[in-house]
VEXDREN-2710 file (C-alpha; in Angstrom, 1 decimal):
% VEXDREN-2710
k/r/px/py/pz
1/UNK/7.4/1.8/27.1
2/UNK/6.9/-1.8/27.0
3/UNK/5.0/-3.1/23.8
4/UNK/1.0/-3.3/24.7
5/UNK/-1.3/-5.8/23.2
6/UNK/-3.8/-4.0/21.1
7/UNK/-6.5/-5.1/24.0
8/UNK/-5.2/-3.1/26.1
9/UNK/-4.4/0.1/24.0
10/UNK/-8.5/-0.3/22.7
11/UNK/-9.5/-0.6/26.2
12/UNK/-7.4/2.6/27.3
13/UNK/-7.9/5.0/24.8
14/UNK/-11.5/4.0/23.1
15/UNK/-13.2/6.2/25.5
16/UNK/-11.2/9.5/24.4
17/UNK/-12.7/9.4/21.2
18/UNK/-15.9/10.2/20.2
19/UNK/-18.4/7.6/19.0
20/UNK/-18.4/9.0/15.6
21/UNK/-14.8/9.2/15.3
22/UNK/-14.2/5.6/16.8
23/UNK/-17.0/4.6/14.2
24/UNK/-15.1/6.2/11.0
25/UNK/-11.8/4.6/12.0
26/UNK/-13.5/1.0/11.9
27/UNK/-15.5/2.0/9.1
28/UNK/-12.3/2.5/7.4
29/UNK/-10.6/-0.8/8.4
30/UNK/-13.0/-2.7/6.8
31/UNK/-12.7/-1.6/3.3
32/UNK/-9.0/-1.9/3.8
33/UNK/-7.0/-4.2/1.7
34/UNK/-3.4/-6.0/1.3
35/UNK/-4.6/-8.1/-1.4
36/UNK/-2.7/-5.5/-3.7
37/UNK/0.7/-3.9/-2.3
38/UNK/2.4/-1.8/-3.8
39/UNK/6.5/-1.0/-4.3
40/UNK/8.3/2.3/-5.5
41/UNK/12.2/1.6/-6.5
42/UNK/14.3/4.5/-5.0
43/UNK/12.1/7.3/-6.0
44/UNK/14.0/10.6/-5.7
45/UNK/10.6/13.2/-5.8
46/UNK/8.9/13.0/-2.5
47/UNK/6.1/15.3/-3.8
48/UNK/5.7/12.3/-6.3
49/UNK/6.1/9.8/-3.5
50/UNK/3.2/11.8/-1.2
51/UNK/1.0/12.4/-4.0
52/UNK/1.1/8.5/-4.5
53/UNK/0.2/7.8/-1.2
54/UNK/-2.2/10.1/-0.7
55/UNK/-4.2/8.1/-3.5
56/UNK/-3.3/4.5/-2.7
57/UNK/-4.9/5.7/1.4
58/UNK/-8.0/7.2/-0.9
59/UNK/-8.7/3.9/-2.4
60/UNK/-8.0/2.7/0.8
61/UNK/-5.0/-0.2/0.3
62/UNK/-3.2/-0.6/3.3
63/UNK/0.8/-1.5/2.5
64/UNK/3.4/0.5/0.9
65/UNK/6.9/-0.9/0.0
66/UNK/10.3/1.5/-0.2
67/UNK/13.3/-0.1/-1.8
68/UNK/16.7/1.2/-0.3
69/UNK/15.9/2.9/3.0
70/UNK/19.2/4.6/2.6
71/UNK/18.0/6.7/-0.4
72/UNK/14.5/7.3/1.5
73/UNK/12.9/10.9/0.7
74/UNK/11.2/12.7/3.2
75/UNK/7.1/12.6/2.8
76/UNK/5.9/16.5/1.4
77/UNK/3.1/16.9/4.4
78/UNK/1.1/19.3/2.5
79/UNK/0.8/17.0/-0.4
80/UNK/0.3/13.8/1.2
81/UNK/-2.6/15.3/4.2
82/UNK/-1.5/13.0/6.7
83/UNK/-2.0/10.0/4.7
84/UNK/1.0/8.4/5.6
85/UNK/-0.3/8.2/9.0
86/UNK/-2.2/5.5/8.2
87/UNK/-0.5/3.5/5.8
88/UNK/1.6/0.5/7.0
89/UNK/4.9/1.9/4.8
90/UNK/7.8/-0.7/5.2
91/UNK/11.4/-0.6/4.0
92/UNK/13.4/-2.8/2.4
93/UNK/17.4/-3.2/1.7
94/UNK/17.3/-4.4/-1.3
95/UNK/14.8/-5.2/-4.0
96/UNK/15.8/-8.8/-3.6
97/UNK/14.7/-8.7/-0.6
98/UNK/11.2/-7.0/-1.1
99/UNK/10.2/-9.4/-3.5
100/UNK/11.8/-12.1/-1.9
101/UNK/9.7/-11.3/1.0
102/UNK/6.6/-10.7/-1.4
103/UNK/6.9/-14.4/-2.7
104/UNK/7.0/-15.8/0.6
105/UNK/3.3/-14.1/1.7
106/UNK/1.9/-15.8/-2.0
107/UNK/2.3/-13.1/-3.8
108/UNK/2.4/-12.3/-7.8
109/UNK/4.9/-9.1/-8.4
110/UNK/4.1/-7.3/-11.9
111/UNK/6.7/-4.4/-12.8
112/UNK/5.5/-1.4/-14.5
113/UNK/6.4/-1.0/-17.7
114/UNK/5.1/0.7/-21.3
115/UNK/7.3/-2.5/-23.6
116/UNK/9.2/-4.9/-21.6
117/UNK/7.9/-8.2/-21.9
118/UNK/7.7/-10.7/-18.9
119/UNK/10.6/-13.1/-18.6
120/UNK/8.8/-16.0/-20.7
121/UNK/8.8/-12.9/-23.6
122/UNK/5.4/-12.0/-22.9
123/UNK/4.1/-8.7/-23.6
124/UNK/3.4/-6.4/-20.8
125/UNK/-0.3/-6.6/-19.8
126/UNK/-2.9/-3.4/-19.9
127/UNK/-3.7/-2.9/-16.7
128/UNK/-7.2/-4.0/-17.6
129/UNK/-6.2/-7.5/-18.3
130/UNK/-4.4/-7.7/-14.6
131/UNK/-6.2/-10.9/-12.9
132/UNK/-6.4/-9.6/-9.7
133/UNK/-7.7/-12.8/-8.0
134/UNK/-4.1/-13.7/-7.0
135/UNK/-2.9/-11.4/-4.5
136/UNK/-0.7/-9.0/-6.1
137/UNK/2.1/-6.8/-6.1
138/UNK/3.1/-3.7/-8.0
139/UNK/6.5/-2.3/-8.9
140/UNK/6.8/1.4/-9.8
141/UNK/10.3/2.5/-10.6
142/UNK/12.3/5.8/-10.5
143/UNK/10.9/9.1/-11.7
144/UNK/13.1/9.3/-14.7
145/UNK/14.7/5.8/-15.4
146/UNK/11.7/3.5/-14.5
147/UNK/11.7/0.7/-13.0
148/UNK/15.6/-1.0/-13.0
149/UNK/16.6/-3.9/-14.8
150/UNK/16.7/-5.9/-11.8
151/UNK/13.2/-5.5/-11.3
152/UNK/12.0/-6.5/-14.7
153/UNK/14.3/-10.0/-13.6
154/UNK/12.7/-10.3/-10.8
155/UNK/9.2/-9.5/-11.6
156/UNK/7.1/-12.6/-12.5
157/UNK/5.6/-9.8/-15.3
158/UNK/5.2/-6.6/-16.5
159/UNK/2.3/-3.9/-17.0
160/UNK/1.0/-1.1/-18.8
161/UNK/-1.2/1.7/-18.7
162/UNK/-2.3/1.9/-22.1
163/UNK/-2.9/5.9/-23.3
164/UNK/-5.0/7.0/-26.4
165/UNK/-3.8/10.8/-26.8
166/UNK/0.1/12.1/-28.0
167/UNK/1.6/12.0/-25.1
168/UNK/3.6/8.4/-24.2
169/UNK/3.9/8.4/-20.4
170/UNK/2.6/9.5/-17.1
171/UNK/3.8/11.3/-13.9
172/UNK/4.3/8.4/-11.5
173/UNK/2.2/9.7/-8.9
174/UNK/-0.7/9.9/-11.9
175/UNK/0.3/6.2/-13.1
176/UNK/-0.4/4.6/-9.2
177/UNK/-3.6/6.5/-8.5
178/UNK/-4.5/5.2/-11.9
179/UNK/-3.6/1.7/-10.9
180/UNK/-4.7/2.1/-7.7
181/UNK/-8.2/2.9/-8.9
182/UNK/-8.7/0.3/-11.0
183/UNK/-7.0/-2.5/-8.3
184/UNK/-10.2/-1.2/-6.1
185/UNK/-13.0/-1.5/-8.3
186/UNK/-11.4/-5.3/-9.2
187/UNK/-10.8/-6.2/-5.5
188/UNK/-14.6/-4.8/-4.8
189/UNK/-16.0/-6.7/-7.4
190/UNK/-14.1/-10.2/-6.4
191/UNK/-15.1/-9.5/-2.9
192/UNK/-18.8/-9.2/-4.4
193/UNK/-18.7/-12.0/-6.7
194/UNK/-16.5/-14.2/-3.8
195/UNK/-18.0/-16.8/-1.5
196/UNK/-15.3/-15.5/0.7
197/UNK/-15.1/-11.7/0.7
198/UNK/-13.0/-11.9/3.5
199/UNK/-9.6/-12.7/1.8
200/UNK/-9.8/-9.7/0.1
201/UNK/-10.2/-7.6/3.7
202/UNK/-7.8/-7.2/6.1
203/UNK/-7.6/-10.8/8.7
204/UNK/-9.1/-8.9/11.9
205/UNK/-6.1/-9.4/14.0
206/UNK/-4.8/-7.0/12.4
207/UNK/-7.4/-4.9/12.1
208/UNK/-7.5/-5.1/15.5
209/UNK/-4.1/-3.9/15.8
210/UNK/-4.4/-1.0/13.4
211/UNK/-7.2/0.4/15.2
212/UNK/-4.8/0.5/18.6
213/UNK/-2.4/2.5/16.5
214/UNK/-4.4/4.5/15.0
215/UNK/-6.2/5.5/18.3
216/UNK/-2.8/5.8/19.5
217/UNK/-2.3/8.4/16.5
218/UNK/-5.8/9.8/17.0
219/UNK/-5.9/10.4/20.7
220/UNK/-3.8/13.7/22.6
221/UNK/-1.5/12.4/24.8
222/UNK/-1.9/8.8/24.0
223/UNK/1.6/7.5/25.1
224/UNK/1.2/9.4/28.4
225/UNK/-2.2/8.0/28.7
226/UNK/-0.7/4.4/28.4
227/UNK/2.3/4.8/31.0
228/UNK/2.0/2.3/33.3
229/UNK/-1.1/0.5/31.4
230/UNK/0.4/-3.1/31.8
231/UNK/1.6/-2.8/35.6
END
């Protein structure tokens, strides 16, 4: 099917829905954020991987970034309740290319990591220390080996999740919902304090075209609905 402006989709398959429906799906867009993105580095779990998503959809940031596409795990359904549906999840070669790509939108990459300092020998920040007014972007790596050495090079800094009890580390899906929470009630409070909470939402364009897919997700038949839309 040819590609259809998001107009057009809106104008098609709006009236399928029900008011309250359409309602929560714009409700929804509008806390949205991709001021903070986030990165996993060939994760191998994909109970880990759902059970991430599931809680950066909850706080309600919109992109996800998979290094090495190749190695890609399948999502765990049951864990992740559909979540993944409506996260834009994008893959990447390489993690050159990731953060290259990163950089280019403006943004800050901090790896996660208990000890590493940054690359001008600073010490990993708590994740309470994090200025968040920069847009920013967060590398978690592998399960068992963190994240790779390449990352820490790459990374314009590191992070930490500082614990008070015995144990030294968390699961990674514990460690982003975590982060995750705490991004949100930073980007809330910027927004609050900003005199232009907008750069901390979603542009409307693409809210706009999020809304199309997601009705295009939402609605029974959708794609048949839409045959022959644009002649």
């Amino acid at each position: 099917m040819p590609s259809l402006s998001p107009d057009l989709v809106i104008a098609r398959l709006e009236p399928m829905v029900l008011e309250r429906r359409s309602e929560r799906l714009q409700r929804v867009l509008a806390s949205r954020s991709a001021h903070v993105q986030f990165v996993f580095e060939d994760l191998v779990d994909p109970h880990n991987l759902s059970a991430a998503l599931r809680s950066l959809e909850a706080f309600s940031f919109q992109d996800v970034h998979l290094v090495n596409p190749a190695a890609r795990i399948e999502f765990a359904r049951k864990v992740t309740s559909g979540s993944e549906r409506w996260l834009s999840v994008h893959d990447h070669d390489s993690l050159l290319h990731c953060v290259e790509s990163l950089e280019a939108q403006g943004f800050r990459v901090l790896a996660s990591h208990l000890e590493a300092p940054d690359r001008q020998g600073r010490p990993a920040l708590a994740l309470t220390e994090i200025d968040w007014v920069r847009p920013t972007a967060l590398i978690f790596g592998n399960e068992h080996a963190g994240v790779s050495e390449q990352a820490l090079a790459l990374a314009h800094g590191t992070f930490r999740i500082d614990m008070r009890g015995f144990v030294e580390s968390l699961n990674l899906s514990v460690a982003a919902g975590i982060t995750a929470f705490q991004a949100r009630c930073a980007v809330d409070r910027l927004a609050k304090e900003s005199e232009d909470p907008a750069r901390f939402a979603l542009p409307p364009e693409r809210q706009r075209a999020l809304y199309a897919d997601w009705l295009r997700q939402t609605v029974r038949n959708a794609e048949r609905i839409l045959e022959g839309a644009d002649s």
